[in-house]
BAMIKOL-959911 format. One record per residue (C-alpha): y, z, x; residue in one letter. Coordinates in steps of 0.1 Angstrom, whole numbers. Layout:
# BAMIKOL-959911
[pt [Y,Z,X],A],
...
//
This chain:
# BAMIKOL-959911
[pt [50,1896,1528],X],
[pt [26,1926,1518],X],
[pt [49,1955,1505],X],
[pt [33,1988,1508],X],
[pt [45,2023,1488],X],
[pt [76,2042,1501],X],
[pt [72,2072,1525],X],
[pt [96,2096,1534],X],
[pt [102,2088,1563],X],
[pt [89,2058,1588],X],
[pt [88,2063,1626],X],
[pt [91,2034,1650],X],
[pt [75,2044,1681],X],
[pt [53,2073,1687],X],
[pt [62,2090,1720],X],
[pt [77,2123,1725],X],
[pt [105,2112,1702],X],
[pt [81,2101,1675],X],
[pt [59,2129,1684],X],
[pt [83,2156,1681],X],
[pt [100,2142,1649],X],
[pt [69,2140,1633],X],
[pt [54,2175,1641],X],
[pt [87,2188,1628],X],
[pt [95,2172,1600],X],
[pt [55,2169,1586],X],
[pt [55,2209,1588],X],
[pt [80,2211,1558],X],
[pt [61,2190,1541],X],
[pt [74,2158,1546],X],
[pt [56,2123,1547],X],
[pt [55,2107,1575],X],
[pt [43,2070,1586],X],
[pt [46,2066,1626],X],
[pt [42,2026,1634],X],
[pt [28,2020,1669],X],
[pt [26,1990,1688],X],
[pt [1,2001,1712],X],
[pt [-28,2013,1708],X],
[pt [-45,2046,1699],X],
[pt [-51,2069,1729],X],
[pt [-66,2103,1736],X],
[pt [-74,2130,1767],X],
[pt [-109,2120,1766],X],
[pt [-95,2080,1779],X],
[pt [-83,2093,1813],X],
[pt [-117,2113,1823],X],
[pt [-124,2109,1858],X],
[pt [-104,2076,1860],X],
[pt [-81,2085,1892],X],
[pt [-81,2046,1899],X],
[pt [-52,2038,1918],X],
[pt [-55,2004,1917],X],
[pt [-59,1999,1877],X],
[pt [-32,2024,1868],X],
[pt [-5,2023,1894],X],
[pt [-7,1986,1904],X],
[pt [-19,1970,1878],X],
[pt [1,1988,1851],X],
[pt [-28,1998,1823],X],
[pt [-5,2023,1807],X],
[pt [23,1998,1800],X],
[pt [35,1974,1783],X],
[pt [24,1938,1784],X],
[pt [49,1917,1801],X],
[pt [41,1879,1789],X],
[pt [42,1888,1749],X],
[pt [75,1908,1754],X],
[pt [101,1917,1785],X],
[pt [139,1923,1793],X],
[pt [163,1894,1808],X],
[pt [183,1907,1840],X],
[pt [214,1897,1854],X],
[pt [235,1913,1877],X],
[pt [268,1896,1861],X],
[pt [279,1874,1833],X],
[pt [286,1845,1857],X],
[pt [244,1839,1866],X],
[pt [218,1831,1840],X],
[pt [198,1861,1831],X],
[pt [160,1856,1843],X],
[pt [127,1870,1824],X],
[pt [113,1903,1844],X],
[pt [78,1888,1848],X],
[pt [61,1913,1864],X],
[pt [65,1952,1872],X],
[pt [92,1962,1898],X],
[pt [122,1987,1891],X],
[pt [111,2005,1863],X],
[pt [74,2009,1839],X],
[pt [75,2003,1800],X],
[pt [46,2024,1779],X],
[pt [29,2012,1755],X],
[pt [-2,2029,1734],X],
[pt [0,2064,1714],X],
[pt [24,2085,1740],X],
[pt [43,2060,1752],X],
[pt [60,2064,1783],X],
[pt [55,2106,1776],X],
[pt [16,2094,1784],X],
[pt [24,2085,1823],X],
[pt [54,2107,1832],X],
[pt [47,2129,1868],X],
[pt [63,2160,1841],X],
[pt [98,2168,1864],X],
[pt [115,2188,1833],X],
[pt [156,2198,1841],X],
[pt [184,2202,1817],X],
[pt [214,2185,1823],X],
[pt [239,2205,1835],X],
[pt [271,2217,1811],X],
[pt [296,2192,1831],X],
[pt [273,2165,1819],X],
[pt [279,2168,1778],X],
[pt [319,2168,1789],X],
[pt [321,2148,1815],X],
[pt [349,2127,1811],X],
[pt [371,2157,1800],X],
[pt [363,2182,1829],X],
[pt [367,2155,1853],X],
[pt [404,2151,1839],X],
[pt [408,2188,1833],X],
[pt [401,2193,1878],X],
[pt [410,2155,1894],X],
[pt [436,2142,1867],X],
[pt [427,2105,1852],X],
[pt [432,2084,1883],X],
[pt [398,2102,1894],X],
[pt [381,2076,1871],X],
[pt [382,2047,1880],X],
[pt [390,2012,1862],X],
[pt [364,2001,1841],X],
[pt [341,2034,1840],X],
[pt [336,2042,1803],X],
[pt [325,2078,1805],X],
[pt [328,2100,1775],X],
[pt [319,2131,1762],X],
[pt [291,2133,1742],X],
[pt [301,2150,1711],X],
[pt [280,2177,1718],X],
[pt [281,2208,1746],X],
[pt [253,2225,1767],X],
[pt [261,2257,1749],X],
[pt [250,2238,1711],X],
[pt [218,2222,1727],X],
[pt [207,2250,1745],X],
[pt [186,2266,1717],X],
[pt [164,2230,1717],X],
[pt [163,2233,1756],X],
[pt [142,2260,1749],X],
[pt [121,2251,1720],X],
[pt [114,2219,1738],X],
[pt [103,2240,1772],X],
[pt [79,2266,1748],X],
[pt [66,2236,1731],X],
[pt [55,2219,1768],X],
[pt [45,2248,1785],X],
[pt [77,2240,1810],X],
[pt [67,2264,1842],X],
[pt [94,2269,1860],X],
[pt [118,2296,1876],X],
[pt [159,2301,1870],X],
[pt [182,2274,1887],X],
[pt [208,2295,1902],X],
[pt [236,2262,1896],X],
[pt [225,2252,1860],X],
[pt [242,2263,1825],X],
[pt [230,2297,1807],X],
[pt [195,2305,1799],X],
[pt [188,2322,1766],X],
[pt [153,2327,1773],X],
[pt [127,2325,1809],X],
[pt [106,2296,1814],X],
[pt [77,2306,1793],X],
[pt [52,2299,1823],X],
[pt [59,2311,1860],X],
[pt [65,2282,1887],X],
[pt [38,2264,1902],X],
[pt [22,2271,1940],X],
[pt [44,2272,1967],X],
[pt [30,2249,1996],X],
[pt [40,2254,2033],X],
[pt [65,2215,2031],X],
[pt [81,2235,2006],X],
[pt [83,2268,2017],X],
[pt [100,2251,2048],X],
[pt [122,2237,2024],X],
[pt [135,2268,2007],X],
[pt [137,2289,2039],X],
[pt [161,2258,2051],X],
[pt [182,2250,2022],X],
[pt [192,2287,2023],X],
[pt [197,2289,2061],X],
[pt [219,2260,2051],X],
[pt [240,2286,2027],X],
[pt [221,2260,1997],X],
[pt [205,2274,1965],X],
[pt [169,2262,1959],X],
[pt [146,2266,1935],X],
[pt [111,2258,1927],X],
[pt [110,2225,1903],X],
[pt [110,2228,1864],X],
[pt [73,2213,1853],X],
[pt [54,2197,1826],X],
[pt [23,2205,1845],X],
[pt [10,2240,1841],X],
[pt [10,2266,1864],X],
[pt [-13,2286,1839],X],
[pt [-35,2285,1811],X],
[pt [-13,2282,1777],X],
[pt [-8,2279,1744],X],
[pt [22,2266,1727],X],
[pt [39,2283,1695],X],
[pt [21,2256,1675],X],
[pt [-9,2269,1688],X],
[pt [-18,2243,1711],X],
[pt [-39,2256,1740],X],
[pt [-42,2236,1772],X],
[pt [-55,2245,1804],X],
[pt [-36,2251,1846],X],
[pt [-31,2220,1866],X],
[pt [-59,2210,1892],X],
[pt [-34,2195,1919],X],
[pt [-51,2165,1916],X],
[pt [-21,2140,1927],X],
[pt [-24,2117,1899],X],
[pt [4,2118,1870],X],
[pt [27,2095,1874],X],
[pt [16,2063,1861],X],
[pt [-18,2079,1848],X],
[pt [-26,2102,1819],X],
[pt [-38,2138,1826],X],
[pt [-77,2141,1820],X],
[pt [-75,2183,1819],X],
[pt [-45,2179,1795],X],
[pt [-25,2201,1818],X],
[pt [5,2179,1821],X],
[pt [28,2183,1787],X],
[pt [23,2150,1770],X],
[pt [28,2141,1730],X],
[pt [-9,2131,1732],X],
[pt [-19,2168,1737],X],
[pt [8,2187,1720],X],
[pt [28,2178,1690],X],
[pt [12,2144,1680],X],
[pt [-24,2167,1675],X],
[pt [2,2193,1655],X],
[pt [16,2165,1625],X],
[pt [-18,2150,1622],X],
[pt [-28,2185,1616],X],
[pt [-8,2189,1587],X],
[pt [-24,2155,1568],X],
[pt [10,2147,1559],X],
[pt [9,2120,1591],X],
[pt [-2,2083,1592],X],
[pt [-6,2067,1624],X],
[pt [-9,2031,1621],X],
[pt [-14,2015,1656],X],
[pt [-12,1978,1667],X],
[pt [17,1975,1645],X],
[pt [48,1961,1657],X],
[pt [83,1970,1639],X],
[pt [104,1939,1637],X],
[pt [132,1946,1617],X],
[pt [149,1975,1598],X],
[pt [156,1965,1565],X],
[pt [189,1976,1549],X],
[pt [218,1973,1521],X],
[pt [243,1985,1513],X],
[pt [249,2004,1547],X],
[pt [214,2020,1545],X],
[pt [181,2014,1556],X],
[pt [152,2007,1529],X],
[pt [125,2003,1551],X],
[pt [109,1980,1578],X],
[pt [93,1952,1585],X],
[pt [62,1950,1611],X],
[pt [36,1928,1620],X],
[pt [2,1939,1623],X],
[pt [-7,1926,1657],X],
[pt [-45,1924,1651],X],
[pt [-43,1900,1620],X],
[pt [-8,1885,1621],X],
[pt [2,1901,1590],X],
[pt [42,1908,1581],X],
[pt [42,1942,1564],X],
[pt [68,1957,1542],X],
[pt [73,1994,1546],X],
[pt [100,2010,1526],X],
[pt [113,2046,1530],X],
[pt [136,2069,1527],X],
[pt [144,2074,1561],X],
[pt [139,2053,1591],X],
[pt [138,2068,1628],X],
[pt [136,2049,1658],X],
[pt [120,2065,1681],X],
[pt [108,2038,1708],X],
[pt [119,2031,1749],X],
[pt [155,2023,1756],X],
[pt [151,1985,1752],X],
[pt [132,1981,1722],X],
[pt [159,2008,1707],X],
[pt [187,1984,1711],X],
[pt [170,1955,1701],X],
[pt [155,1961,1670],X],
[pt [192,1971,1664],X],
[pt [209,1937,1675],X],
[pt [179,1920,1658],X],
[pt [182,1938,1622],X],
[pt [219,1932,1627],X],
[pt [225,1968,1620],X],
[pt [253,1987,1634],X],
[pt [283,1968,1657],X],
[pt [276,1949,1684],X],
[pt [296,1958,1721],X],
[pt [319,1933,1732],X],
[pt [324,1940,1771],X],
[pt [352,1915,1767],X],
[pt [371,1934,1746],X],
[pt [355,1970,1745],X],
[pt [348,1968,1706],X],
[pt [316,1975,1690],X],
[pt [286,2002,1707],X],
[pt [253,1988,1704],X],
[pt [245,1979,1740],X],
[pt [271,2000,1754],X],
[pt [270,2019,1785],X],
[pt [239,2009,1799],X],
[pt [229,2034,1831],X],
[pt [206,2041,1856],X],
[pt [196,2058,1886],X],
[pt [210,2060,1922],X],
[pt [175,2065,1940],X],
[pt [182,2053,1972],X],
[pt [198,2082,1987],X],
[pt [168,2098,2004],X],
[pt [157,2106,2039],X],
[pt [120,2106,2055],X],
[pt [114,2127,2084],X],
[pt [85,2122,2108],X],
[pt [68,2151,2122],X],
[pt [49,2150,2155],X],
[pt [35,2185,2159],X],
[pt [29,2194,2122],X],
[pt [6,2180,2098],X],
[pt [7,2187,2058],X],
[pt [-17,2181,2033],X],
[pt [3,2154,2011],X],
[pt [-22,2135,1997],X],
[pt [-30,2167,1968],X],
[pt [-2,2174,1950],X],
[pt [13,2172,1913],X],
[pt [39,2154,1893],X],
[pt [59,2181,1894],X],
[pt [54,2200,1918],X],
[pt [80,2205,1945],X],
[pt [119,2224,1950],X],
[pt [150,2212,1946],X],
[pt [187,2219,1946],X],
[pt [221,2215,1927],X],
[pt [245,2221,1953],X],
[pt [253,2183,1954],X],
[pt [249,2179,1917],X],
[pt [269,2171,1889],X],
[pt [307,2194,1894],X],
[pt [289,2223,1913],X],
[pt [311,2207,1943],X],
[pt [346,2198,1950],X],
[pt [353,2166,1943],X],
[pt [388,2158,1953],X],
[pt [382,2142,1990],X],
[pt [351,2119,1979],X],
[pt [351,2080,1964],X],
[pt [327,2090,1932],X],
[pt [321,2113,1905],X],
[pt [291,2136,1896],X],
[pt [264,2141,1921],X],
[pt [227,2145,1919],X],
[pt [198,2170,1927],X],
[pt [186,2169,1961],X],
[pt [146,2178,1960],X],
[pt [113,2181,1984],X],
[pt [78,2171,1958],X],
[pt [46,2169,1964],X],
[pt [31,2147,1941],X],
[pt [1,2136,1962],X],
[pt [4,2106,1981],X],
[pt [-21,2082,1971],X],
[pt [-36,2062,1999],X],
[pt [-24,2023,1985],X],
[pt [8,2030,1979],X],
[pt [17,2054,2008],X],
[pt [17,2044,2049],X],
[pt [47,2055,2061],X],
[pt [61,2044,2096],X],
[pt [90,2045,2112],X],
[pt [120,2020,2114],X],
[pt [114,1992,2133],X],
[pt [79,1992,2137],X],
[pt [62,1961,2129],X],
[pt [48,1959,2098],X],
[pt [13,1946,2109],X],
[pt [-6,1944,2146],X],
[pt [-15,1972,2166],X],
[pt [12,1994,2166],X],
[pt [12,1991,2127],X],
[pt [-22,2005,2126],X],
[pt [-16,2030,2157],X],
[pt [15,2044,2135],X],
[pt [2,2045,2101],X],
[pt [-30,2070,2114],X],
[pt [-6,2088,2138],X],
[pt [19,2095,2109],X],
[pt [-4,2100,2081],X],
[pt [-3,2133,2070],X],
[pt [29,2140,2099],X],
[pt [55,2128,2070],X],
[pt [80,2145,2049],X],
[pt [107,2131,2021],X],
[pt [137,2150,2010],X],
[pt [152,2127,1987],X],
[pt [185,2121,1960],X],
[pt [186,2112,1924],X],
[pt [217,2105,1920],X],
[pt [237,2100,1886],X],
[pt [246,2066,1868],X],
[pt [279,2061,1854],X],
[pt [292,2033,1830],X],
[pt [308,2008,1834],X],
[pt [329,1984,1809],X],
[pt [303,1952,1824],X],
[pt [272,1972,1823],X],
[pt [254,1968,1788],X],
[pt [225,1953,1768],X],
[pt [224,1920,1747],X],
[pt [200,1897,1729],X],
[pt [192,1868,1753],X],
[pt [206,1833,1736],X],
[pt [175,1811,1756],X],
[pt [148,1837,1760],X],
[pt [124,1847,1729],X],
[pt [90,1868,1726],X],
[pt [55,1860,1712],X],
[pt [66,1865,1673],X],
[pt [103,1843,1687],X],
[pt [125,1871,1685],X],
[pt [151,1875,1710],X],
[pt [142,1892,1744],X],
[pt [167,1921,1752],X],
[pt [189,1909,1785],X],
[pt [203,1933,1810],X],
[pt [235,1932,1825],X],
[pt [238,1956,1854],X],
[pt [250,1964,1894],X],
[pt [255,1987,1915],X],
[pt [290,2000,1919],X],
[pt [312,2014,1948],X],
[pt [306,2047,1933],X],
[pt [274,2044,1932],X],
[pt [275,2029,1969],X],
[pt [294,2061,1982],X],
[pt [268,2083,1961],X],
[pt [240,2072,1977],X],
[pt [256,2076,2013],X],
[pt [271,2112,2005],X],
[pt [231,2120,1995],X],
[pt [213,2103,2019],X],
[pt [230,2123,2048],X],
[pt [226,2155,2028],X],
[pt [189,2145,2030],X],
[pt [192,2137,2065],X],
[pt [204,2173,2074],X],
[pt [182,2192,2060],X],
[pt [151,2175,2075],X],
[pt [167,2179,2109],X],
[pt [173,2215,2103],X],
[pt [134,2216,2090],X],
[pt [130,2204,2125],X],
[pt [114,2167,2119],X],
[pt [114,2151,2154],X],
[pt [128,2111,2138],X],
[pt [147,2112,2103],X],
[pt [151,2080,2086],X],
[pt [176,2079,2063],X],
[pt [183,2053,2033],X],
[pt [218,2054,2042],X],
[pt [232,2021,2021],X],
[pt [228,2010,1984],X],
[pt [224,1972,1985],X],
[pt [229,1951,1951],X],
[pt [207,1959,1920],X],
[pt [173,1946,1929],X],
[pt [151,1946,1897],X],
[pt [118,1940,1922],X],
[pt [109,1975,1936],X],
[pt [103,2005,1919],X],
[pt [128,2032,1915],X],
[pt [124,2051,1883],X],
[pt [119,2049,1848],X],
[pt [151,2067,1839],X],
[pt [168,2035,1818],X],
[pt [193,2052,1797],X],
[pt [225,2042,1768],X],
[pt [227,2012,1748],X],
[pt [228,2035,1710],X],
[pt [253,2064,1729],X],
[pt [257,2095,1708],X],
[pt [295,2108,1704],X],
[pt [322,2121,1681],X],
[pt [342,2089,1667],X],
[pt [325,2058,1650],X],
[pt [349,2037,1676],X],
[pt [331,2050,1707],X],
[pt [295,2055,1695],X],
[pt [265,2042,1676],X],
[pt [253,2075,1664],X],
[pt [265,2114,1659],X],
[pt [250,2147,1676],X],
[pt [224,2147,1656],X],
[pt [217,2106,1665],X],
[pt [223,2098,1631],X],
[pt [240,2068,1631],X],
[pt [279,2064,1620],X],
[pt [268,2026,1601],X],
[pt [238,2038,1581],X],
[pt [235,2072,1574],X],
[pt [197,2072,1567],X],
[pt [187,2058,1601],X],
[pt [182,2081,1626],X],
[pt [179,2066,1667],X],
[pt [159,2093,1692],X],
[pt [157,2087,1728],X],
[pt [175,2081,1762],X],
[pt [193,2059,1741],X],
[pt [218,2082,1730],X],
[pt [228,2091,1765],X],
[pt [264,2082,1773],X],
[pt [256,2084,1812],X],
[pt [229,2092,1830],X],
[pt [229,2128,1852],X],
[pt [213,2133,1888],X],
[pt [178,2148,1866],X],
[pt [148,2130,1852],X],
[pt [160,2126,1815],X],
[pt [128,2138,1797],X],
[pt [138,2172,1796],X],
[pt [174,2161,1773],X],
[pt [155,2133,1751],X],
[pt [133,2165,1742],X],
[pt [158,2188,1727],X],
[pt [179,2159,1711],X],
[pt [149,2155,1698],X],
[pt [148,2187,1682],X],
[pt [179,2192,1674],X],
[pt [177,2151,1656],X],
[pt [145,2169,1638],X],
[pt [161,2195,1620],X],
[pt [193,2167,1609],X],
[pt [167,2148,1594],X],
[pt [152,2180,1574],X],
[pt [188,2186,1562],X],
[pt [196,2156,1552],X],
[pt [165,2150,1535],X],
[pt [174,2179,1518],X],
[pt [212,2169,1506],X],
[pt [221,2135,1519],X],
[pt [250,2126,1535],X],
[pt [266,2123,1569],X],
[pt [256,2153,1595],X],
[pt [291,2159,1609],X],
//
């Protein structure tokens, strides 16, 4: 195995956890190797490429399925299966990562999120949790992770106005919130008929020309309608590509080594020394030591390189010991109403990621609790991000889904539709987690990650309490039919629902109940450092980009510290 000289610090992954990292730590000085398994990728790749087809259904941005996927099972009692093609959630891959194809929805969690399990006692008393649920604080509040809230949001450009239901603010959006189009002016002026607080969306996607504290200038969104799943040609849309990847390199203390996939973390001794990767292009296994090793890449590959270095303890759902591959969590997406229009017509097909309103009303503790079947909540919200014409041709129930009336339907109801719709939280639960797979292996033989994961009653009861939320307030906008998603079926891993995979390396304050501390350092070896969703203990009712970002941060500046004097954080 080639051994190249030690770096500071190496970087697995280089997203916005990568990205940021780097930026940070390369501007005191530090160097800084980020290993990449995709490959390189700049603004000037997505000119004029608003190609439906190639980027939203046949998945350029992401990861390729036949050299590495996840197992799923829904229990222990069925063989898990390979995920063999795209279906409930997208995997980046290339320079970005999944930061690259985000539509750029920015929230904070709320403050009941970072203490959940202890607010919920504090108000309902333990028997509101029930059996098997593993919530737990996180070992951090709102109030401490604020101040990286906001450098995250003045780093991205967030645009956005003040969420009357959310925690504290110490500081405006930096940009103002994007245009107001009549769906969701009728939105607003009905949620607050309906006594309800709405707000315009937090977003990733300018509402004005910009520049960033690192002096990053990037240029208003164009309402073009193509975000999610595709990169942003104007740069408008906050991605690591266009703002703190360009800022380390700047610094020439940042190598970026694409095609190179991390395999291993070596360690001894209870700390890391390095890592070992394959350069994809010539088969080559590389030695990389350093001082510090950060693993900044999606969910999955977080968890596995763990179980696959054998480096920290592996969770036993059979007994409840160990925490890598703990409290796996989701989304509840199903809770979500369409309403059909006869007598109106919008213009749905521009749009942006981001670019919509939305309420907390039914969100995280911001209700009362005490006389429904489920904890936490989620954010109810009207977007526009452009319905492009393959994937959108809405109809109503019961109409057949070809023939005639199809056709008559689909041009009648074209532009006539609206969707209010719930993202509801994930909690834990003792028999959700992730686990190498003992059959299935991927192009070098490693073991595949394998999911273990279903929907719960709570989750069940969520996505009712939603749905007819949704339902009401698209009656009271005066739709003439309202569908609404009314039940959860089992965990289906075939459609899309969101890219919001979360847990597995959960951050906390004891050793026993997490793999790694508020500044996701982890408990078992002090120089590794593990950025992402990852760390989240549960999943809230928000897109989680927003949270990964100021951990982020706030993991930045631990890393600068204990560069500095060693050690554990806390």
């Amino acid at each position: 195995m080639k051994k190249l000289p030690k770096v500071d610090v190496v970087i697995v992954g280089v997203g916005w956890g990568g990205g940021i990292i780097a930026s940070e730590l390369t501007k005191k000085g530090m160097k800084v190797v980020g290993l990449e398994r995709g490959k390189e990728r700049k603004t000037e790749d997505y000119l004029m490429v608003h190609d439906e087809l190639r980027y939203a259904y046949r998945y350029e941005l992401m990861q390729d399925l036949s050299k590495e996927t996840i197992t799923f099972r829904s229990n222990e009692r069925i063989r898990a299966l390979p995920m063999r093609q795209y279906g409930s959630f997208l995997i980046g891959d290339g320079i970005g990562g999944a930061g690259v194809h985000w539509n750029g929805q920015n929230y904070r969690f709320l403050p009941y999120d970072f203490q959940i399990k202890s607010k919920t006692i504090e108000r309902y008393g333990k028997n509101k949790i029930p059996d098997g649920m593993t919530i737990q604080d996180w070992g951090i509040t709102y109030e401490e992770l604020e101040p990286y809230f906001d450098k995250f949001e003045k780093m991205a450009g967030i645009s956005g106005e003040e969420n009357p239901l959310a925690g504290k603010r110490s500081a405006k959006y930096p940009n103002p919130p994007m245009k107001t189009t009549p769906s969701m002016r009728m939105f607003i002026d009905t949620a607050k008929k309906m006594n309800l607080h709405p707000y315009i969306l937090p977003s990733a996607n300018l509402s004005q020309a910009y520049t960033n504290p690192d002096g990053v200038a990037r240029a208003a969104c164009q309402y073009c309608g193509y975000c999610e799943r595709f990169g942003c040609e104007y740069g408008a849309k906050a991605d690591p590509v266009v703002t703190v990847i360009p800022v380390a390199k700047k610094t020439g203390n940042f190598e970026i080594r694409t095609h190179s996939y991390v395999r291993r973390i070596l360690h001894k001794g209870g700390k890391a020394t390095g890592v070992m990767y394959t350069d994809v292009t010539t088969g080559e296994e590389i030695e990389q030591p350093a001082d510090i090793v950060v693993v900044t890449s999606y969910v999955f590959n977080n968890v596995r390189l763990l179980l696959n270095s054998k480096l920290g303890r592996p969770y036993e759902p059979s007994t409840g010991r160990g925490v890598i591959g703990k409290n796996y969590a989701y989304q509840v997406m199903r809770g979500s109403a369409l309403g059909f229009f006869d007598n109106k017509e919008f213009n749905t097909f521009a749009g942006a990621g981001a670019l919509g309103a939305s309420l907390d009303d039914y969100n995280g503790d911001n209700f009362d609790h005490s006389d429904v079947n489920f904890i936490h909540g989620g954010n109810i919200a009207m977007t526009q991000t452009g319905l492009r014409p393959i994937a959108n041709n809405p109809v109503p129930k019961g109409t057949p889904s070809w023939g005639k009336e199809f056709k008559t339907q689909s041009v009648k109801y074209a532009n006539r539709t609206l969707t209010v719709a719930g993202q509801g939280s994930s909690m834990p639960f003792k028999h959700h987690y992730l686990d190498l797979d003992p059959v299935y292996k991927d192009a070098f033989g490693d073991p595949l990650i394998r999911m273990t994961f279903d929907f719960e009653e709570q989750d069940r009861q969520l996505a009712k309490f939603l749905a007819t939320k949704c339902g009401d307030i698209l009656k009271e906008m005066g739709a003439n039919r309202v569908d609404v998603n009314i039940n959860l079926g089992p965990y289906d891993i075939m459609p899309y629902q969101s890219t919001h995979n979360t847990g597995g390396v959960i951050m906390g304050n004891s050793p026993d109940t997490s793999a790694v501390n508020n500044y996701l350092q982890m408990w078992d070896a002090e120089n590794v450092f593990v950025i992402g969703a990852s760390a989240f203990p549960h999943n809230s009712g928000y897109n989680p980009t927003g949270t990964v970002g100021a951990l982020a941060y706030r993991a930045a500046e631990g890393i600068i510290k204990y560069h500095q004097k060693g050690g554990s954080l806390v």
